[in-house]
C-alpha positions in Angstrom: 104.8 21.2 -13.3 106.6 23.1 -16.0 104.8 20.8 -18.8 101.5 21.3 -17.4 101.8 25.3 -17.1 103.4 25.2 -20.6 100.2 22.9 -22.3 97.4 25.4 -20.5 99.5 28.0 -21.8 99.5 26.9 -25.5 95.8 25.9 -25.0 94.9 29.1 -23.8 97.4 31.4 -26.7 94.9 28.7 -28.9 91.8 29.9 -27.8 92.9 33.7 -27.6 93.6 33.5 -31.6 90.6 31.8 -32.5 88.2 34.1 -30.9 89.8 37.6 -31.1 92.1 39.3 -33.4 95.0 38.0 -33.7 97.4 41.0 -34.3 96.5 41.9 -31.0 96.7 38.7 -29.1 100.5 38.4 -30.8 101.3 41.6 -29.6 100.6 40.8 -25.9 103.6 38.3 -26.2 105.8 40.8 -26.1 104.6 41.8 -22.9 107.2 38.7 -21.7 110.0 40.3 -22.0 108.9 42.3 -18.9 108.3 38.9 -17.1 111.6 37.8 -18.1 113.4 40.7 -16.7 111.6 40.4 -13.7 111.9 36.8 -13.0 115.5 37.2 -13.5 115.9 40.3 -10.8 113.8 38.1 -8.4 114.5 34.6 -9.0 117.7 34.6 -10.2 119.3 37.9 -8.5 120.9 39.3 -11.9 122.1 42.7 -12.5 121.6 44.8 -15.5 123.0 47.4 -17.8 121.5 50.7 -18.2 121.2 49.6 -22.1 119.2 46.6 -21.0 116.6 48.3 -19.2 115.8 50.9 -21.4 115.6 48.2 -24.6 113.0 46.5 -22.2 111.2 49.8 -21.6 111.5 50.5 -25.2 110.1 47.4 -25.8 107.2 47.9 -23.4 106.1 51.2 -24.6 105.8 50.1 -28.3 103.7 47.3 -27.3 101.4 49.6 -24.8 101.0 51.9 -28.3 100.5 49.6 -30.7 97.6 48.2 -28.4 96.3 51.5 -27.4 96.3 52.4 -31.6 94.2 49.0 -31.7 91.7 49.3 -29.2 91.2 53.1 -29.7 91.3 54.1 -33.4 90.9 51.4 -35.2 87.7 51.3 -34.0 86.6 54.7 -34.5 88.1 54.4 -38.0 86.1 51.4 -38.6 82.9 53.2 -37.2 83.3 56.2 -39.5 83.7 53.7 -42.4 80.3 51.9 -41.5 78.5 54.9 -41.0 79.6 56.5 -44.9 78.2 53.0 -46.0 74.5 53.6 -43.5 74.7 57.4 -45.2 74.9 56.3 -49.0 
């Protein structure tokens, strides 16, 4: 079970870098650290450090900008740059 979720897994991490940008498909794997933590707490019923937590939520929050810088300006920037070209 484990080989088949890992294979659709790979296929589909395949298809996600060959059809979008791929800075921001590599920076949803970071979003597993989350799931890691997670899975641990529910699966395996570990305890963490203060230290932990807040490295995860450091983590987290660098990802959630570096996306939100991606989506949002980015594009603007790249839409100002295309309409200087349309003006000249």
């Amino acid at each position: 079970m484990g080989g088949v979720t890992n294979c659709l897994a790979m296929l589909i991490m395949i298809y996600s870098t060959q059809h979008c940008r791929s800075p921001s498909v590599a920076l949803l794997g970071y979003i597993g650290v989350l799931y890691s933590f997670f899975a641990d707490f529910l699966v395996f019923d570990e305890s963490f450090t203060t230290l932990q937590i807040v490295g995860a939520f450091v983590i987290l929050a660098s990802n959630i900008s570096a996306i939100l810088y991606k989506m949002f300006l980015e594009d603007k920037e790249t839409q100002t740059a295309e309409s200087t070209l349309n003006i000249n």
